[in-house]
C-alpha positions as CSV (number, residue, x, y, z in Angstrom):
1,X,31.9,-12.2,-16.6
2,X,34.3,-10.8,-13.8
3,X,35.1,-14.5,-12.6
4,X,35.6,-15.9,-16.0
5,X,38.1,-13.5,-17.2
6,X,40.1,-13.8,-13.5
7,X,40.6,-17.4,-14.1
8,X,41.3,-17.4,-18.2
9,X,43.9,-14.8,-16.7
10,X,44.9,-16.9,-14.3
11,X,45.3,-20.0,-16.3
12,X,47.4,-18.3,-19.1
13,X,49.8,-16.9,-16.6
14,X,50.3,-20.0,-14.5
15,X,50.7,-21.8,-18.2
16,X,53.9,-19.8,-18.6
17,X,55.5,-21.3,-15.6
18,X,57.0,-24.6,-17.0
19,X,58.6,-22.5,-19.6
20,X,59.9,-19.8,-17.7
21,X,61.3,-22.6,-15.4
22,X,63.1,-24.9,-18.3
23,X,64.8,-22.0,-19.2
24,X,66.0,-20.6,-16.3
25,X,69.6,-22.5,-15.1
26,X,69.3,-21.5,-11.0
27,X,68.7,-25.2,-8.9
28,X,64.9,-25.8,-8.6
29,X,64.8,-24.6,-4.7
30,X,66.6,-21.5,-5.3
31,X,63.6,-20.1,-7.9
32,X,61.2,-21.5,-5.8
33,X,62.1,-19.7,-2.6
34,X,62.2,-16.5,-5.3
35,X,59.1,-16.9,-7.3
36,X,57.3,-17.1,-3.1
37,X,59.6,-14.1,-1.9
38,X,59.5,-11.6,-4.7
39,X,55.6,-12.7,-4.9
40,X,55.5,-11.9,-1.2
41,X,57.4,-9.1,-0.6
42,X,55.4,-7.3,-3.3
43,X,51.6,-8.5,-1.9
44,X,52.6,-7.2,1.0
45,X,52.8,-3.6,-0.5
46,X,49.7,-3.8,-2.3
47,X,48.3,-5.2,1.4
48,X,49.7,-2.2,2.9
49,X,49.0,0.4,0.4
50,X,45.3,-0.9,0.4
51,X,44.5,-1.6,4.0
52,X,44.1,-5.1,3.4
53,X,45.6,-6.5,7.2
54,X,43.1,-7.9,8.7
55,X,44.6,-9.4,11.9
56,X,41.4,-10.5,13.3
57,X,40.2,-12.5,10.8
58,X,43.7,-14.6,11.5
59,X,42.8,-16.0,15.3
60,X,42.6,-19.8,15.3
61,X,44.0,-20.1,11.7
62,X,47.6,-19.7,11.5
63,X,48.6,-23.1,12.0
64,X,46.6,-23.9,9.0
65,X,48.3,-21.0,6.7
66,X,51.5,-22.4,8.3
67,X,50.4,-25.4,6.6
68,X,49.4,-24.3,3.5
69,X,52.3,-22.4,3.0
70,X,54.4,-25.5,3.9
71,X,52.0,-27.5,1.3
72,X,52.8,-24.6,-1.7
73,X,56.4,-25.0,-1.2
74,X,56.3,-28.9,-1.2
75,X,54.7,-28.2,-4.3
76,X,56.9,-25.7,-6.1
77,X,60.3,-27.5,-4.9
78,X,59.1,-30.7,-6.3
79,X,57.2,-29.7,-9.4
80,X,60.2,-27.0,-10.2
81,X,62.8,-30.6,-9.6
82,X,60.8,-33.0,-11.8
83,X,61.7,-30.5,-14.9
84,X,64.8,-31.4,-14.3
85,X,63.8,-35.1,-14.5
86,X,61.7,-35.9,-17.2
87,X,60.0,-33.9,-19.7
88,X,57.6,-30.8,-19.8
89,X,55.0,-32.9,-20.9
90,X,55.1,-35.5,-17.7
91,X,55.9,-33.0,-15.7
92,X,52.9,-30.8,-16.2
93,X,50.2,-33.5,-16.9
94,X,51.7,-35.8,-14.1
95,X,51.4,-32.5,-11.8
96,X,47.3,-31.6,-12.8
97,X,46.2,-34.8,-10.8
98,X,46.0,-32.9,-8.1
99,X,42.0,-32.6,-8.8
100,X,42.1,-36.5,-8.3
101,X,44.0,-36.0,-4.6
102,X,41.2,-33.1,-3.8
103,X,38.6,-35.8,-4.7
104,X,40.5,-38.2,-2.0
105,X,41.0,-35.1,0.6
106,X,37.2,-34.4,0.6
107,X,36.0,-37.7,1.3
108,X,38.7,-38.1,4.1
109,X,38.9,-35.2,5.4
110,X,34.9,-33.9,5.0
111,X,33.6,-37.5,5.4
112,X,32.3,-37.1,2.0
113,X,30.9,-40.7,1.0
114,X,31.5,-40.5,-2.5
115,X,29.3,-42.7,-5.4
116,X,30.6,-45.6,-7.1
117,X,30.7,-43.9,-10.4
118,X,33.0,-42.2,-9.6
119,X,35.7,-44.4,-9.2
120,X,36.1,-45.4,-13.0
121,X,37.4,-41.8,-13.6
122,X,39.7,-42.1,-11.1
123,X,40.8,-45.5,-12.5
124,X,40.7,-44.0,-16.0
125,X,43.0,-41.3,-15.0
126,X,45.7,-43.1,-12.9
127,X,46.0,-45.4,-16.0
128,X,47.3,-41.7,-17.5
129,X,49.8,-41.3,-15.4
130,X,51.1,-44.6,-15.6
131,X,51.0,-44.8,-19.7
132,X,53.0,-41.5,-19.4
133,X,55.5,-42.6,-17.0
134,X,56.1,-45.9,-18.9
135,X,57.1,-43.7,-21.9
136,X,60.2,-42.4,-20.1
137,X,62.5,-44.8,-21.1
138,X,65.7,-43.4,-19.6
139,X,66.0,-45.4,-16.3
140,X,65.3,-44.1,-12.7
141,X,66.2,-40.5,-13.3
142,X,62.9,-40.1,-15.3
143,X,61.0,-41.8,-12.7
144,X,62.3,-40.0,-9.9
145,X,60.6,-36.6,-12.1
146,X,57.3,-38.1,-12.3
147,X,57.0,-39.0,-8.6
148,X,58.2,-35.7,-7.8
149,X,55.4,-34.7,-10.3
150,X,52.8,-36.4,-8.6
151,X,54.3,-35.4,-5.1
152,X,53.9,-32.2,-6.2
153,X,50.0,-32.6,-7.2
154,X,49.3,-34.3,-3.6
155,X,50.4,-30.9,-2.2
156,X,48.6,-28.9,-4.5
157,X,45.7,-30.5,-3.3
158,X,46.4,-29.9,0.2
159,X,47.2,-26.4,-0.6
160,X,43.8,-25.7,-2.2
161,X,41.5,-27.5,0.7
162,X,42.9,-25.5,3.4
163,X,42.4,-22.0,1.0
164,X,38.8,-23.3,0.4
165,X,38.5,-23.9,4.4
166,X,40.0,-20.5,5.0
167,X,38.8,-18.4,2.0
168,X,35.4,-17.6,2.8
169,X,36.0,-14.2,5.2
170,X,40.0,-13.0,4.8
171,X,40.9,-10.9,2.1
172,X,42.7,-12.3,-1.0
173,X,45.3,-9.9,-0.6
174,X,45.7,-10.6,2.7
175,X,45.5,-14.0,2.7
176,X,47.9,-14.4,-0.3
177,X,50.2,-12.5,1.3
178,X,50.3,-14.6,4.3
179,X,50.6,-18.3,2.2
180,X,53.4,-16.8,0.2
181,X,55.3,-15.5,3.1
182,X,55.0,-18.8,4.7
183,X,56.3,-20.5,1.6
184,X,59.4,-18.7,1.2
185,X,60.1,-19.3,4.7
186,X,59.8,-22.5,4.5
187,X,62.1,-22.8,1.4
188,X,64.9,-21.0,3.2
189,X,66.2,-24.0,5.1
190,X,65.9,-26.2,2.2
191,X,68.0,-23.8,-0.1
192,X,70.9,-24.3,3.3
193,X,70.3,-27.6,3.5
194,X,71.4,-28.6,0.0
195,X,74.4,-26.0,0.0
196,X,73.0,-23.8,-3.0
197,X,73.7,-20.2,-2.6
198,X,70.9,-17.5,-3.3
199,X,73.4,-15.2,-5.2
200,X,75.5,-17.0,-7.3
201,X,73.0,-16.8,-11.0
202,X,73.6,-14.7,-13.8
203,X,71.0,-11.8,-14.5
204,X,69.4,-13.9,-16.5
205,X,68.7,-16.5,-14.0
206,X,66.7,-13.7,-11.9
207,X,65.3,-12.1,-14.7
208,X,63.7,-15.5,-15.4
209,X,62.7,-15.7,-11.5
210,X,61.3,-11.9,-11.5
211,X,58.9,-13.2,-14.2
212,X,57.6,-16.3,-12.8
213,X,56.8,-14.5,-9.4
214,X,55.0,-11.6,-10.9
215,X,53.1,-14.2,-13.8
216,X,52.0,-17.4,-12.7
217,X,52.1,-16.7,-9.1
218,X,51.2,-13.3,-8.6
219,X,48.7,-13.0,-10.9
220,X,48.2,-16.9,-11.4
221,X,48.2,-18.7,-7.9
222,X,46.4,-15.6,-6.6
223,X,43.6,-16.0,-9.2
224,X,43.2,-19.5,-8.1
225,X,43.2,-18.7,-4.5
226,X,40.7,-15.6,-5.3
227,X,38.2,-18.4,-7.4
228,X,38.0,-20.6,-3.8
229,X,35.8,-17.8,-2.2
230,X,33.0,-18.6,-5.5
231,X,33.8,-22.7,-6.0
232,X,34.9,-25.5,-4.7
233,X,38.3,-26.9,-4.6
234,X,37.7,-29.7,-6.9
235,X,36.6,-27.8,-9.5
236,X,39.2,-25.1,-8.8
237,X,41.8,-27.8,-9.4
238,X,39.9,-28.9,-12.6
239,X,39.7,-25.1,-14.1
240,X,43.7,-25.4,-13.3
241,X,43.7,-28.7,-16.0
242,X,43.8,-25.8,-18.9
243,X,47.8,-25.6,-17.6
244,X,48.8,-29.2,-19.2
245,X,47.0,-28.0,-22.6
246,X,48.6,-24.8,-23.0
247,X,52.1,-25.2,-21.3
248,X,53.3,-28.2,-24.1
249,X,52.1,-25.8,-27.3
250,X,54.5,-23.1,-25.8
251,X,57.4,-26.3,-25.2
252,X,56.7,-27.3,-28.8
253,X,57.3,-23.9,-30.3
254,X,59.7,-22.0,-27.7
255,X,61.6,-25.7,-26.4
256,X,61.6,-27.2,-29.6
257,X,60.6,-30.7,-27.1
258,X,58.7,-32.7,-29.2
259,X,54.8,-34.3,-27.9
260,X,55.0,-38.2,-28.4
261,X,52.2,-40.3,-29.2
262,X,52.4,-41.9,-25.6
263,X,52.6,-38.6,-23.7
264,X,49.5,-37.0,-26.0
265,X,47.2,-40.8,-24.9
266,X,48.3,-40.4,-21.3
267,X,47.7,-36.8,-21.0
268,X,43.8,-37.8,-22.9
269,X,43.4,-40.5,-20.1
270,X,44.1,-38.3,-17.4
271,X,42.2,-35.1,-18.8
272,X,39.4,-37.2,-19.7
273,X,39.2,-38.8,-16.2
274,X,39.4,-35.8,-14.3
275,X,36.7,-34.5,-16.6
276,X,34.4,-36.8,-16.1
277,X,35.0,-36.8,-12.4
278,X,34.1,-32.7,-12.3
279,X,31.0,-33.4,-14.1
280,X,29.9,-36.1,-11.3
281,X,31.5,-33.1,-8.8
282,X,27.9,-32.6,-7.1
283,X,27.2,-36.2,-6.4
284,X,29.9,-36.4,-4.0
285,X,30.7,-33.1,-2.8
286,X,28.3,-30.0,-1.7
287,X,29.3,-26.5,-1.6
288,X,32.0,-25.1,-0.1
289,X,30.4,-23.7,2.9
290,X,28.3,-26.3,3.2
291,X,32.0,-28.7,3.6
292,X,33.1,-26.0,6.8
């Protein structure tokens, strides 16, 4: 009962994200160095507070949180840009592929030999993501957002294999705190490189950022990261496909952005295929620890 409420938790809050992002006005590397700081900053006091540290669990491994946390930025400076691209929609669909890319990951990476059948779902959603992208009709600017989408997904996936390598004996706390801190490091020079400032929004702006580091990442990436310990990766990324059903009902009402025809088959493709592809989940992949 514990798990399924932690991740209908967790779903809902990272659901908010889209919207909390399309409304706030600050350049898309700027909240996603603060939704990974603020988040940071305050797992470390519940870490510290608790008596979470536990440095010895770390040895061997910090190149591969360096690397994770390098993945989860990827992901949040090209997710957070595609909003600014195409439509919330795309965006978010386009972005929950990332089950699709952990499929891919596990048979490269674990030498997983996976079974023909489940290639159609894969073909099924790839068609998906190409029905939505030939919807936006307004040049390159709107193709740019879906790749960045997709980008965005590929990293995800990355992100979630190394937290189901690493999950099994450091403390989600810990662990979290670690990724995060990692992430907003890695942010830093991205915010310098493009010349945005880190002070320069109106209270609004951070009020917006606040909220999307203590909702869907505080409470919402954590979740996710907490539900690798008890699943696998792929199927963690497919509980994460309840994001694209949720996030365009709150655009509809609180956006006004209307769902086309198109974007409502290609989302259906895609969410069908990665479906499908969950349900075939133990034909190609075993356990977690049995993967390690």
């Amino acid at each position: 009962m514990l798990f399924y409420l932690v991740i209908f938790v967790g779903i809902t809050a990272i659901s908010s994200a889209a919207i909390l992002i399309k409304l706030c006005s600050a350049p898309a590397i700027v909240i996603a160095f603060y939704r990974l700081a603020i988040a940071a900053v305050l797992m470390w006091l519940i870490t510290l507070a608790k008596g979470h540290s536990q440095p010895e669990q770390l040895k061997g491994k910090l190149g591969y949180l360096a690397l994770s946390g390098l993945l989860l930025c990827v992901h949040f400076a090209a997710w957070i840009l595609s909003f600014e691209l195409t439509s919330v929609l795309a965006s978010v669909t386009l972005v929950s592929t990332s089950p699709l890319f952990v499929l891919i990951g596990s048979i490269l990476f674990f030498k997983k030999k996976p079974e023909k059948t489940i290639f159609p779902p894969i073909a099924l959603a790839t068609l998906g993501a190409i029905v939505i992208s030939s919807q936006e009709n307004s040049g390159n600017t709107s193709l740019l957002g879906n790749s960045l989408a997709l980008i965005g997904a590929i990293a995800m996936a990355g992100y979630l294999l190394i937290g189901q390598k690493l999950r099994s004996n450091i403390n989600i706390v810990y662990y979290v705190s670690i990724i995060y801190t990692f992430g907003a490091l890695f942010t830093l020079p991205m915010i310098l490189l493009s010349g945005h400032s880190l002070f320069a929004y109106s209270h609004n702006d951070y009020f917006l950022m606040l909220m999307i580091a203590l909702a869907p990442q505080m409470i919402g990436h954590t979740a996710i990261n907490w539900a690798l310990r008890h699943i696998s990766a792929i199927t963690v990324a497919i509980i994460a496909l309840g994001e694209p059903i949720v996030t365009p009902v709150l655009a509809l009402f609180i956006l006004k952005e209307n769902i086309t025809a198109i974007q409502l088959t290609g989302g259906t493709l895609i969410l069908t295929g990665v479906i499908i592809a969950a349900k075939l989940e133990q034909v190609y992949l075993s356990k977690p620890e049995e993967q390690l």
